[in-house]
N, C-alpha and C positions, 0 to 999 in steps of 0.2 A: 710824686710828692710823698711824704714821710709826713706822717704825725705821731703824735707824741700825748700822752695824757700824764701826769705826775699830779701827786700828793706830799703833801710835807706838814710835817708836826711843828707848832708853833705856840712854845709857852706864852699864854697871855702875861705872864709877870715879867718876866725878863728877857720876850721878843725874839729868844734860841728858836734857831729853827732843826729840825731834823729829818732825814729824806732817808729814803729807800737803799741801804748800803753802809749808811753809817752804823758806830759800834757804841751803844749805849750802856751807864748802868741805869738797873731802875728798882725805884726803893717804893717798896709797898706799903699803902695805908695799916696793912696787918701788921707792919714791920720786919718781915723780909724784904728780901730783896734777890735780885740775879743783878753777876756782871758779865762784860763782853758780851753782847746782844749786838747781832746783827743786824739790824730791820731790812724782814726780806718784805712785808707786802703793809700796807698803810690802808685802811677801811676809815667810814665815818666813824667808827664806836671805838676800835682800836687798833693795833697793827700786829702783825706775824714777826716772830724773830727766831733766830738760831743761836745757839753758843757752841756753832764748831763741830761739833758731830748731832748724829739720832734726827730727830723730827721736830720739824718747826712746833713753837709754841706759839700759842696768842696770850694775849693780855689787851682787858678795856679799861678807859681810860679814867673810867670812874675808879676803876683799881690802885689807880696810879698815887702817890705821894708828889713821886719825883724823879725827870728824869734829869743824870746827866752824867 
């Protein structure tokens, strides 16, 4: 048998979900922002993402504005 454990991101306002593979933007409470984010890994506090090349970044979620 095979198991499986998954995480997925889930705007409490408007119910969007987001999973491990998908390509986000995301706009920062600072007012920055990154686009094309990959989410390579999902934690309680926030998730790892990639844009294509170099080394994964993180971002938590307290950080967050907005994703989409």
């Amino acid at each position: 048998m095979e198991y499986e454990t998954s995480k997925t991101i889930i705007c409490s306002d408007t119910n969007e979900t987001y999973r491990v593979g998908d390509i986000v933007n995301i706009k920062f409470k600072n007012g920055g922002g990154c686009g094309g984010c990959r989410i390579k890994k999902i934690t309680d506090t926030g998730f790892h993402f990639n844009q294509g090349s170099g080394r994964d970044k993180s971002v938590q979620y307290k950080e967050i504005a907005e994703l989409y």
